[in-house]
C-alpha positions in Angstrom: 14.6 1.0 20.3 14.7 4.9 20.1 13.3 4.7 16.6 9.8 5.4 15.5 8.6 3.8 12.4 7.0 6.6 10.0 8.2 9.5 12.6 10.0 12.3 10.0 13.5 11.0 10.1 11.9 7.5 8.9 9.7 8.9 5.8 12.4 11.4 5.3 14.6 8.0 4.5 12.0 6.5 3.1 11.3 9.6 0.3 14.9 9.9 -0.2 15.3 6.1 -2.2 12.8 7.2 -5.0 14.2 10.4 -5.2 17.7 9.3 -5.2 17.2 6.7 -7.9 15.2 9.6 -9.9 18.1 11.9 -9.8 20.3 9.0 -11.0 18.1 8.4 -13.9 18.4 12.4 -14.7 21.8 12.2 -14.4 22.2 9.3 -17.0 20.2 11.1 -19.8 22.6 14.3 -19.3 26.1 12.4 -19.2 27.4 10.2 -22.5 28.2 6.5 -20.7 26.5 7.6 -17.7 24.3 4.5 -17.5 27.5 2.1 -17.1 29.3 4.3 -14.4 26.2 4.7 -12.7 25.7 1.0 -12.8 29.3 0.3 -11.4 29.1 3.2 -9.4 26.4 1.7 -7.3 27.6 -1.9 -7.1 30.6 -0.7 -6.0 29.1 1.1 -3.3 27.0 -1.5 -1.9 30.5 -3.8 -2.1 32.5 -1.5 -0.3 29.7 -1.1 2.3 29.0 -5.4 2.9 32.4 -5.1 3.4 32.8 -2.7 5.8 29.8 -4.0 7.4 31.0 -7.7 7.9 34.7 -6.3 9.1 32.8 -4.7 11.8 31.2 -6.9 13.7 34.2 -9.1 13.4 36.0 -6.1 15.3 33.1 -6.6 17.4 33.5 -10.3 17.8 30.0 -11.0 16.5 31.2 -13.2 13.2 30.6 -16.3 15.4 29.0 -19.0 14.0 26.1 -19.6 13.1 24.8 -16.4 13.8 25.1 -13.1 11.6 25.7 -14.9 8.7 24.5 -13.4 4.6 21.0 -15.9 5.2 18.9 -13.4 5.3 16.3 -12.8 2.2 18.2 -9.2 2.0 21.6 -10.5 1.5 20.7 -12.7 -1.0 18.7 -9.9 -2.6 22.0 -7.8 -2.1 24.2 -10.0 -3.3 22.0 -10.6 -6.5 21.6 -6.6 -7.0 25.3 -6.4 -7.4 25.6 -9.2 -9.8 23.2 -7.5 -11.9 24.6 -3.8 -11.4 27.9 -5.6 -12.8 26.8 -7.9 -15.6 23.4 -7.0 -16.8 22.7 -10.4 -16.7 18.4 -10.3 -17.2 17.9 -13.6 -15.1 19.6 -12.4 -12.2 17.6 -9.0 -12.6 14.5 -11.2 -12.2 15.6 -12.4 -8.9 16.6 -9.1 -7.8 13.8 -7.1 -8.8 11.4 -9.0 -7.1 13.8 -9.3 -3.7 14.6 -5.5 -3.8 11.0 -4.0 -4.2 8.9 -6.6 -2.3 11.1 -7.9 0.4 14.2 -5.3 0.7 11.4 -2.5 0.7 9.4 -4.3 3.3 12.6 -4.3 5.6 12.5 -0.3 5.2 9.4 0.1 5.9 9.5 -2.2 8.9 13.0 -2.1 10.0 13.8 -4.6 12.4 16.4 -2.4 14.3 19.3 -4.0 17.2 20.9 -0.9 18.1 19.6 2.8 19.0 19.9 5.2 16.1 21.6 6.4 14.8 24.8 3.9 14.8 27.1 2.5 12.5 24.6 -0.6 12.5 21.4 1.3 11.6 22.9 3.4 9.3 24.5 0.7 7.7 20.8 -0.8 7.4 19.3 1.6 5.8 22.5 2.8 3.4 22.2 -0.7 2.6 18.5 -1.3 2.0 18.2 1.8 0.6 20.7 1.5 -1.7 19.4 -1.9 -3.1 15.8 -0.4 -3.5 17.5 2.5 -5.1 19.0 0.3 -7.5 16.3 -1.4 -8.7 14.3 1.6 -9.4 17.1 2.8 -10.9 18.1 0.2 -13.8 13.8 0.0 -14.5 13.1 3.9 -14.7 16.4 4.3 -17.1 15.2 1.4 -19.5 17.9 -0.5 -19.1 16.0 -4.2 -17.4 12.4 -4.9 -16.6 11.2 -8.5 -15.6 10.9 -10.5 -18.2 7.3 -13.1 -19.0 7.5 -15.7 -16.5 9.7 -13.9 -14.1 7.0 -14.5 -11.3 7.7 -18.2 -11.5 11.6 -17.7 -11.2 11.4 -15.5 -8.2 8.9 -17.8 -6.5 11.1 -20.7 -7.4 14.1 -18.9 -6.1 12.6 -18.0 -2.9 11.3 -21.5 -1.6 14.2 -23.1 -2.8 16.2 -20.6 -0.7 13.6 -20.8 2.1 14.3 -24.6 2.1 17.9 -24.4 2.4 17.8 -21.7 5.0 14.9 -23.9 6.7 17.3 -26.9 6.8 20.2 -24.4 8.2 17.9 -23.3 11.0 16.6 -26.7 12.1 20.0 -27.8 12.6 21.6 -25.1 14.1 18.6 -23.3 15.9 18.9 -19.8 13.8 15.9 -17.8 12.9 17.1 -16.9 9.5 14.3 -15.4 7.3 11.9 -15.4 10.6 10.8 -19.0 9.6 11.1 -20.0 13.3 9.6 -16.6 15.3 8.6 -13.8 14.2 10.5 -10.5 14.4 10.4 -8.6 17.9 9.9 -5.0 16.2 6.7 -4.8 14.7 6.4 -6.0 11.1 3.4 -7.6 8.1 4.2 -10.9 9.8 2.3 -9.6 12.7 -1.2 -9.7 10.9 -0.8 -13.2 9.0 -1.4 -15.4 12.3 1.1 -17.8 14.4 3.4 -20.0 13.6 3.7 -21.5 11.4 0.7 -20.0 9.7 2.4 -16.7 9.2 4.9 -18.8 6.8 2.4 -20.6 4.7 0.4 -16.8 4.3 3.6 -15.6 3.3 3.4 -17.4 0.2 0.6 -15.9 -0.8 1.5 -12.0 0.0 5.2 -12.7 -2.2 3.3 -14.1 -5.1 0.2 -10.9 -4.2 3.3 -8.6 -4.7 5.3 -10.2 -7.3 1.6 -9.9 -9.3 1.4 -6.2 -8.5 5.0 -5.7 -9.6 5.1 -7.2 -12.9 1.8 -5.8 -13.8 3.4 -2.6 -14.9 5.2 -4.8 -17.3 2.3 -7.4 -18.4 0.8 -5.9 -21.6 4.4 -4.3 -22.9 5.7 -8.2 -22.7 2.7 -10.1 -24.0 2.5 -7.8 -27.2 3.7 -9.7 -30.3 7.1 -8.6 -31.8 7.1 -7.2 -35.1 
């Protein structure tokens, strides 16, 4: 591929997600009912784009079965960013906060790439990833969710139950959904956790290493008593 992780265009993507979710929160605190347009503004946005997403590659004949089908830890992670753009539903903001800024961010950082950039495909990617980062950032530096006690336990939950199910899809059909039967080809954190299937059981420990690091800006604001 013609792209060159952490060359300029790459951090200048990579600068632009904070940024963007910063200007968002300035934005809010200057316009009365900005925080619910905002909110829809963005799920919307990250609708619109799935969608023209998935109508492209079937123009392309690539919806064929099993492959490029929503199993990827991202889509899910999408999927649940929207739901909580739309509904402000806290549980599915645990699930999506966790997704977004350890495994959507992790995609950015390491994007496994199919097609030169820039095309419709890798800017799509990053519109995408970006977006869902963006989002999170976004609903947490506003005030308006933050994982809740316990969240670590949900997300954890939610991701091996997911992994099983995805594992089960693989095995039968011969997919590679969420990497759990190779490794990526582009370079990527799985490369420094070991073979298969070794890199799967240290991946364990890095989500829950993460998930620790991102709730602890939250840990003592929780665990005070309510007055």
């Amino acid at each position: 591929m013609n792209f060159t992780i952490f060359s300029p265009i790459h951090l200048a993507i990579l600068t632009t997600v904070p940024a963007l979710a910063a200007a968002l929160v300035a934005i809010e605190r200057r316009v009365s009912s900005g925080c619910k347009r905002i909110r829809i503004g963005l799920a919307m946005v990250l609708l619109l784009n799935s969608i023209v997403w998935y109508g492209y590659l079937a123009v392309r004949g690539l919806l064929i079965f099993p492959a490029n089908l929503p199993l990827e830890l991202c889509d899910v992670t999408l999927l649940l960013m929207i739901l909580a753009l739309l509904t402000h539903r806290t549980t599915i903001f645990d699930l999506a906060y966790y997704g977004a800024l350890a495994g959507t961010s992790m995609a950015l950082i390491t994007p496994d790439l199919w097609e030169p950039f820039p095309s419709l495909a890798t800017v799509q990617f990053f519109v995408t990833h970006g977006l869902v980062v963006t989002s999170a950032l976004y609903l947490v530096w506003s005030g308006q969710a933050r994982p809740r006690p316990r969240s670590i336990w949900r997300a954890m939950l939610g991701l091996n139950l997911f992994a099983a199910i995805t594992g089960a899809f693989n095995f039968t059909f011969k997919t590679n959904y969420l990497y759990l039967r190779a490794k990526p080809e582009n370079p990527s954190l799985l490369d420094s956790l070991g073979p298969w299937p070794w890199y799967i059981v240290a991946s364990e420990g890095v989500a829950l290493g993460l998930f620790i690091l991102l709730y602890l800006p939250f840990w003592w604001r929780n665990s005070k008593p309510r007055q």
